[in-house]
C-alpha positions as CSV (number, residue, x, y, z in Angstrom):
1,X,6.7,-9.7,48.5
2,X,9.8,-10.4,46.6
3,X,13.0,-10.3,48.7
4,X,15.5,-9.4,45.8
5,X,17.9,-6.6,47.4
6,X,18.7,-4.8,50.2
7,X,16.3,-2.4,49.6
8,X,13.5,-5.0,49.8
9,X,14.9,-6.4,53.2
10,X,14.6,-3.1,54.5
11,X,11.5,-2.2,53.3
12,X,10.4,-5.4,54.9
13,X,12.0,-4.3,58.3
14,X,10.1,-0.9,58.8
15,X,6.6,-2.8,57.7
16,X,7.5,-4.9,60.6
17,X,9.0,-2.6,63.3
18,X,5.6,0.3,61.7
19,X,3.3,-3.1,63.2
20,X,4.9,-3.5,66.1
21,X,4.7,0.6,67.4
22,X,1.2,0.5,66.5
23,X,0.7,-2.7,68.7
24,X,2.6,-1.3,71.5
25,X,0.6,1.9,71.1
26,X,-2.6,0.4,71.9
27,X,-0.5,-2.1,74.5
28,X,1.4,1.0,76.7
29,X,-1.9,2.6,78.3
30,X,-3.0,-0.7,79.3
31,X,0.2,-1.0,81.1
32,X,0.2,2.5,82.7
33,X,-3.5,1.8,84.0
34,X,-2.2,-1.4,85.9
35,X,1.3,-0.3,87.1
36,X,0.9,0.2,91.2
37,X,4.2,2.8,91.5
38,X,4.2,6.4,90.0
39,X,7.3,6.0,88.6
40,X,6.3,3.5,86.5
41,X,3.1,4.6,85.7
42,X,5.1,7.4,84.5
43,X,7.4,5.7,82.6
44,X,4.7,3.7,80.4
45,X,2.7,7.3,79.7
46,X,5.7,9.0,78.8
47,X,6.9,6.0,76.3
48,X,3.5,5.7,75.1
49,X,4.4,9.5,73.9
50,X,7.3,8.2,72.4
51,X,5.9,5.4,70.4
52,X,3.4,7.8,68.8
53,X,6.8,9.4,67.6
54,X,8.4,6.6,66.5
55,X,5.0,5.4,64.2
56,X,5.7,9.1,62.9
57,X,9.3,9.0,62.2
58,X,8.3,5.3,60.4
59,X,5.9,7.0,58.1
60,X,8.7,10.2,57.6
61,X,10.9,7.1,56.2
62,X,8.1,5.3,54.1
63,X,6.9,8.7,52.5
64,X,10.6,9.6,51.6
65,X,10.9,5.9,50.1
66,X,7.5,6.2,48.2
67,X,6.1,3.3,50.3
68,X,2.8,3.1,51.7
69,X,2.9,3.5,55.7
70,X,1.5,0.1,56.4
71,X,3.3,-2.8,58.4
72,X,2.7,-6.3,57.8
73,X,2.1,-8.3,61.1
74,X,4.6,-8.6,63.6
75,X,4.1,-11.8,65.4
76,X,6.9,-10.9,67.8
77,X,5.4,-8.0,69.5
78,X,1.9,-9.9,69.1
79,X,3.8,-12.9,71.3
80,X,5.5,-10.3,73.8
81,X,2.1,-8.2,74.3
82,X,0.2,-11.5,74.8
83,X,3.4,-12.5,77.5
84,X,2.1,-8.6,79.6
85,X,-1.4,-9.8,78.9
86,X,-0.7,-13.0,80.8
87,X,1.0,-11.5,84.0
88,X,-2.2,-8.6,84.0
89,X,-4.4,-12.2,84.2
90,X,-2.3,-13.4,87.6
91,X,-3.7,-12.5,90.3
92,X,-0.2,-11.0,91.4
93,X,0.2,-8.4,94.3
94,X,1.0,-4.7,93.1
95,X,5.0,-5.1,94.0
96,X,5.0,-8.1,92.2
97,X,2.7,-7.4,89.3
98,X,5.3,-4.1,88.7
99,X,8.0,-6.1,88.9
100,X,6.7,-8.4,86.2
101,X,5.6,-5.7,84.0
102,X,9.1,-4.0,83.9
103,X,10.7,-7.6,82.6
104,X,7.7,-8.0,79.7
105,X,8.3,-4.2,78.7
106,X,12.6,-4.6,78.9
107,X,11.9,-7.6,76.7
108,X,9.9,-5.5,74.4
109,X,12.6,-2.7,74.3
110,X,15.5,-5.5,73.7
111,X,13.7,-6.4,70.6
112,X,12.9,-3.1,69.6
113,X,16.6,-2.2,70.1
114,X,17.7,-5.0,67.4
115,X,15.1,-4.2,64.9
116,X,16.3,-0.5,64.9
117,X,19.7,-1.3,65.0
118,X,19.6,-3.7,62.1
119,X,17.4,-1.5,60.4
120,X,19.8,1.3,60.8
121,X,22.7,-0.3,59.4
122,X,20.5,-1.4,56.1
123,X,20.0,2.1,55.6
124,X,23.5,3.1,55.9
125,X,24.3,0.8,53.8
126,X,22.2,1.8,51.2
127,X,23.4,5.7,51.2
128,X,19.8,6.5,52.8
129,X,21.7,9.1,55.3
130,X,17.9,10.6,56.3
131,X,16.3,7.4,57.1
132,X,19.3,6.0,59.1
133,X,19.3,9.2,61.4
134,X,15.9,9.3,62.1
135,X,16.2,5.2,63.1
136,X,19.2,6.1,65.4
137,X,17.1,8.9,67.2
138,X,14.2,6.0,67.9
139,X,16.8,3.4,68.8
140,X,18.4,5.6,71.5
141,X,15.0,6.2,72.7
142,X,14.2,2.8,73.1
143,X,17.8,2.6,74.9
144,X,16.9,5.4,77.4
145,X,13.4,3.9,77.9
146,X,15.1,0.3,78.7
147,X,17.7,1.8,81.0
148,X,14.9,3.9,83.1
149,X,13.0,0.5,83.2
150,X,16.1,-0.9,84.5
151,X,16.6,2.1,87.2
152,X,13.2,2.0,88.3
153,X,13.4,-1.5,89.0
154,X,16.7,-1.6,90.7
155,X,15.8,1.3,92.9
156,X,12.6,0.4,94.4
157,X,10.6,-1.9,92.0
158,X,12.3,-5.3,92.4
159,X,13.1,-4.4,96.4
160,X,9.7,-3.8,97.3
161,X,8.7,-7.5,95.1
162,X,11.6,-9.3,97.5
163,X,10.1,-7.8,100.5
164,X,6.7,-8.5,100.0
165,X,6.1,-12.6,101.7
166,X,2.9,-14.1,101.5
């Protein structure tokens, strides 16, 4: 693809963030299935919810733009997924195998967070007022998912993983 504009950067942006939802979709139930506390179990099902969302806001944009809906790979999320693979390999206890899979999933909000964000701006900038709102609606999403991560963890998660000796 030529990169001549704006325009072309962003289009370039929502293929990757539109691969890296659909990874995550197929990622999140995985996730769920090995999380030991309800909470968390909770909190991966109800993202997983959210995530379908986002892929359908993403399509929303590229039908507006007269794009297909297709990503181009996102080698990112691919690395970050493979990271949660990893730690579902260890043979970790369930406080600490939580504990783990709350920092793989923060790390795959924080990078959700900067793709929205950046591509949120490029559509300010370029007067596209519907595509911009609808990529500020995902990003706070992925905000309120990292922040419940981050309260889960605090509140019980991590305190049960520095309790447990082996």
């Amino acid at each position: 693809m030529e990169m001549s504009s704006l325009q072309d950067l962003f289009v370039d942006e929502l293929k990757d963030l539109y691969n890296a939802e659909t990874q995550l979709v197929k990622a999140l139930p995985k996730m769920a299935k090995a999380a030991g506390h309800a909470e968390l179990k909770a909190a991966f099902t109800d993202h997983l919810r959210q995530t379908e969302t986002h892929v359908t806001r993403l399509e929303k944009i590229f039908e507006q733009l007269g794009e297909a809906a297709k990503g181009k790979k996102c080698y990112a999320m691919q690395g970050l997924i493979e990271e949660g693979k990893e730690l579902l390999d260890e043979d970790a206890d369930a406080e600490i195998l939580d504990a783990g899979l709350i920092g793989a999933a923060q790390k795959v909000e924080h990078y959700e967070m900067a793709g929205y964000g950046t591509a949120r701006t490029h559509a300010r900038l370029l007067g596209n007022k519907t595509a911009a709102n609808l990529l500020e609606q995902t990003l706070n999403e992925e905000k309120a998912a990292d922040e419940k991560l981050g309260k889960i963890a605090e509140s019980v998660v991590n305190m049960d993983a520095a309790g447990h000796q082996a």
